[in-house]
C-alpha positions in Angstrom: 129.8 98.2 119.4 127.2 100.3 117.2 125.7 103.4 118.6 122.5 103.2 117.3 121.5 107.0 118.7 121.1 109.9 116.3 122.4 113.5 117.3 120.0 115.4 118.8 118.8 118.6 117.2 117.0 121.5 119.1 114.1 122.1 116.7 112.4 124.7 118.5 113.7 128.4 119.5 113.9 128.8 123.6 114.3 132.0 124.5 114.6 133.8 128.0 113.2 137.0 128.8 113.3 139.7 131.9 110.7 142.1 132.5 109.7 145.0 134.8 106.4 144.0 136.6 104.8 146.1 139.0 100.7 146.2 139.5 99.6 146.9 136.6 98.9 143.9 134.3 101.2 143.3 131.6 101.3 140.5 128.6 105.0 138.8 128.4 106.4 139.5 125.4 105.4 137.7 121.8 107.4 134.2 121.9 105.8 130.8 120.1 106.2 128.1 122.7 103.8 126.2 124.4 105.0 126.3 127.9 106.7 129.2 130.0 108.5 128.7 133.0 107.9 132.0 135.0 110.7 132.9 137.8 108.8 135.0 140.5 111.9 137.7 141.8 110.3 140.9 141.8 110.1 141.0 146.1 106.1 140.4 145.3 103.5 137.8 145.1 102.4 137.6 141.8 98.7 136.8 140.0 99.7 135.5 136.4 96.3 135.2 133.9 96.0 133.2 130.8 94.4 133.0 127.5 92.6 136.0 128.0 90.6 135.3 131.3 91.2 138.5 133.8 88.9 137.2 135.9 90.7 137.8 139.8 89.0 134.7 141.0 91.1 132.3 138.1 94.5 133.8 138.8 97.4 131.8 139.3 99.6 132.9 142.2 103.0 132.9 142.3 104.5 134.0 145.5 107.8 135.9 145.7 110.9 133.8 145.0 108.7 130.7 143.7 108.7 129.5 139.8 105.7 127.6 137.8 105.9 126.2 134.7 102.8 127.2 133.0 101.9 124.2 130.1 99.4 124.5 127.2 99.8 127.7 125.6 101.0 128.8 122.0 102.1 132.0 122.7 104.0 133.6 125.3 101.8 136.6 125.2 98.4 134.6 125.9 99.7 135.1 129.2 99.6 138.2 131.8 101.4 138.8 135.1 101.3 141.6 137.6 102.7 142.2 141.3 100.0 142.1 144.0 101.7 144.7 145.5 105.2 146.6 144.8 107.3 146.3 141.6 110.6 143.9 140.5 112.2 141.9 138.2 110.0 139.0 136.6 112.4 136.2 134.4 110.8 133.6 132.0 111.8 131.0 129.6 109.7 130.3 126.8 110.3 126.7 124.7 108.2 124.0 123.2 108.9 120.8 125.4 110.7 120.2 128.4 110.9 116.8 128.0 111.7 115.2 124.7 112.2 111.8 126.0 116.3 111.7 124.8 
């Protein structure tokens, strides 16, 4: 029997990152991707912001031990976090496409 499959090659560059958050508002760190998969361990609800709209009223909230996968951006810094309250650890993974249909 024939496999008829090609390898698959990872084409883009994934890459996870940890940060200190506390209530100030802070950009993630410069990654191309266009989606990022926030991890919310800093003890903290957290209010994430994209694309440059600081607006309170169009935050995103993350409460404390919850994840989001945030789609549609082409930068890993076109989006901003910061800890309603307190300080901890923030994790993220940065990549292209979660689903590549193989």
């Amino acid at each position: 029997m024939l496999n008829n499959h090609m390898p698959f090659y990872q084409t883009d560059n994934p890459k996870s990152f940890k940060i200190s958050l506390d209530q100030n508002l802070i950009a993630l760190e410069d990654h191309e991707g266009s989606e990022v998969m926030i991890i919310n361990r800093t003890g903290s609800d957290i209010m994430v912001f994209d694309n440059d709209n600081f607006n309170a009223e169009n935050h995103l909230l993350i409460l404390s031990g919850e994840s989001l996968t945030l789609r549609g951006v082409s930068n890993s810094n076109s989006v901003s976090a910061q800890c309603v309250d307190g300080s901890g650890d923030l994790y993220y993974r940065v990549n292209y496409f979660s689903n590549t249909g193989h």
